[in-house]
N, C-alpha and C positions, 0 to 999 in steps of 0.2 A: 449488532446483529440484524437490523433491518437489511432491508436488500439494498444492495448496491452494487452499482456499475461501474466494476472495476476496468475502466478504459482508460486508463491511463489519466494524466493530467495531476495537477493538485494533489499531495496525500491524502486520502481521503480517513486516515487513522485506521487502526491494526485490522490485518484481514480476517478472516473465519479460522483459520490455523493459528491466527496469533492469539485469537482470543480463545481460543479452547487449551493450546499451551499454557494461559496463563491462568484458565480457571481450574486448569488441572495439578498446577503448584502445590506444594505444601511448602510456605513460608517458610517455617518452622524447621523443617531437615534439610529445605534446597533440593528436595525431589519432587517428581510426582507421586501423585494421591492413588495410581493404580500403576500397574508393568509398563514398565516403560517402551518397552517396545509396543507393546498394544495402544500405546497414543501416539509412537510415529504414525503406526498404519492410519491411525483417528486423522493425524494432521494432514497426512495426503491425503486424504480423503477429503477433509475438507477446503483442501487447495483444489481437490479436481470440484467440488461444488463450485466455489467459486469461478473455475474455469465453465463449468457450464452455465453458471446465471450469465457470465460476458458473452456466453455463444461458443464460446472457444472447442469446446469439447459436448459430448451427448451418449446416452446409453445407445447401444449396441446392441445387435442379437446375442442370446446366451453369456450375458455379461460382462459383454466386451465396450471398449470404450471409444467412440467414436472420433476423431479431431477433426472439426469444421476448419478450423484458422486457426495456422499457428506462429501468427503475428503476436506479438511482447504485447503484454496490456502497462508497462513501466514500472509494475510492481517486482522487487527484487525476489519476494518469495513465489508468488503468483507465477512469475517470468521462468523462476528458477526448476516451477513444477511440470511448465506447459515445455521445457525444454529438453526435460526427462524424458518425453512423448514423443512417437517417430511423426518424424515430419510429412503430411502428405504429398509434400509438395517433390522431395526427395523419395521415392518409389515409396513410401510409408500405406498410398493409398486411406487414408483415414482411419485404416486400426491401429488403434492406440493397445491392440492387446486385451487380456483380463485383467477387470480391475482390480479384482482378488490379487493376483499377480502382479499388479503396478503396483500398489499401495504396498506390497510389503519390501517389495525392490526401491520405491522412489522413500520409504517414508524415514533412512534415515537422512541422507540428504534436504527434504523439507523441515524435518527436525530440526538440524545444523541453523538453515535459511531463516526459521524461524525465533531460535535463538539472538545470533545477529542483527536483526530487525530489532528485537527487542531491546535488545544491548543501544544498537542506536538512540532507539527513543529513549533511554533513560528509564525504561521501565523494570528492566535485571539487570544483575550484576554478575560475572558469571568467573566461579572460582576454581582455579583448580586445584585437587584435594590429592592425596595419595592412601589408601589404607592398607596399613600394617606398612609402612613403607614404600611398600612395589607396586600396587594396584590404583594407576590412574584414576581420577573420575571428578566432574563439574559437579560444582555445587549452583544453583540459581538463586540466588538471594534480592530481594527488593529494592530496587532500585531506587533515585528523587522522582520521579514519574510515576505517580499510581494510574498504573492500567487495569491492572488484576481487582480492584476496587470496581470500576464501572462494569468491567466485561460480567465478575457474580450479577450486580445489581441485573444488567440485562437479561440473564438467566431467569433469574427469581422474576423478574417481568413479563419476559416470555411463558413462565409457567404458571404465573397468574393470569395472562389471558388463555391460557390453556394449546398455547403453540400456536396462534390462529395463524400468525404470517407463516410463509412457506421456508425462507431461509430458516426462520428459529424454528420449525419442524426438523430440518436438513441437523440444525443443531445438536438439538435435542436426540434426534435417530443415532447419532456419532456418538455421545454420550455415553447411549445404554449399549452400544455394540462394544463397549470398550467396559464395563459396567463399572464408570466414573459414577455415576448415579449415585451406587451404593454408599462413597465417600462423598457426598454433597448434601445440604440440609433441604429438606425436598418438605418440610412445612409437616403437619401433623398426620397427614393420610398419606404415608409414603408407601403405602402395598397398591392403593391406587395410581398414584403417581408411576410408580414401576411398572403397571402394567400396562399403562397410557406410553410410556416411551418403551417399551417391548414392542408395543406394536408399532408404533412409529417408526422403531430399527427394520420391523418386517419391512414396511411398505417403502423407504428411501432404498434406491438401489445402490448409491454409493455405501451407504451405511450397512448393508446386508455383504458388500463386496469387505469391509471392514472386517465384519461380524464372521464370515468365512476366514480369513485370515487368520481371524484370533483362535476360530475352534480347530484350524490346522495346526496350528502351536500345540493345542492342547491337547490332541491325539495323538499327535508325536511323545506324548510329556518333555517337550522343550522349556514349557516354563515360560513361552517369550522368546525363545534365543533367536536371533535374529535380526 
């Protein structure tokens, strides 16, 4: 989770989406730890972070998402986010649209993107299950690769310096707009901690584009659906 400049070249190891996929696992069941739909939105969201640390993308008036360049950075998840976005260069003019609005159109396809990336590296394993017979559905199970090892430790690092870098803020804001927080061990003062990434979810606007998402869900009583 430190900053990185995804431009292509050398893998540089799992992006911002991969490593929130994977600290949002539960080993144990082969799910995530909160709605599942509320962490694709989380993932696009933090594919469009990532596209903005590269330049690629930028907040917009009233929420909207900007796209500077929309040249491949060679990453397949990355590549796969920045491709969901109208092209400016084809009449698209640089709106990328509401993010609110992107992230819950793009986030199950980064979901997918992010899955396979991991599958590659050896870091999951990805099963498919039926229940009661008829009802599809992936299980993610731990892969020879532990990724999901490093990317917690990173967590718990970043929240021992107290989020000071800007990516592990961008992080941390994804988090509690999804409120993955609640299921993650957040150390002995976790009412503090929660309100320290509350507000971190305010101030990131990707994360707040997130956080609207999810409480559209919830107004509807969808549950997620989506």
């Amino acid at each position: 989770m430190t900053g990185r400049d995804a431009s292509g070249g050398p893998d540089r190891g799992p992006t911002l989406p991969e490593e929130l996929l994977l600290l949002a696992l539960d080993p144990e069941r082969g799910k995530p730890l909160c709605e599942s739909s509320y962490l694709r939105y989380a993932l696009a969201g933090a594919a469009l972070a990532e596209l903005e640390w590269a330049g690629r993308v930028g907040e917009g008036r009233g929420g909207r998402i900007t796209v500077h360049n929309p040249l491949p950075l060679g990453d397949p998840v990355l590549d796969g986010a920045l491709a969901a976005l109208p092209d400016p260069t084809k009449g698209g003019q640089g709106d990328g649209g509401k993010a609110r609005r992107w992230v819950r159109s793009a986030g199950r396809g980064v979901d997918e993107l992010c899955r396979q990336r991991l599958e590659e590296r050896g870091a999951i394993r990805r099963e498919s299950r039926r229940a009661l017979g008829l009802f599809r559905y992936e299980r993610l199970t731990a892969g020879p690769v532990d990724l999901a090892g490093p990317a917690h430790a990173r967590f718990k690092s970043a929240l021992a310096t107290g989020f000071a870098d800007p990516c592990d803020r961008t992080f941390a804001a994804l988090v509690a707009a999804i409120r993955l927080d609640r299921r993650l061990a957040l150390g002995r003062d976790r009412r503090s901690v929660h309100r320290e990434l509350k507000r971190l979810g305010r101030e990131e606007w990707i994360a707040r584009a997130v956080r609207s998402a999810v409480i559209e869900d919830e107004s509807v009583g969808s549950g997620g659906a989506g």
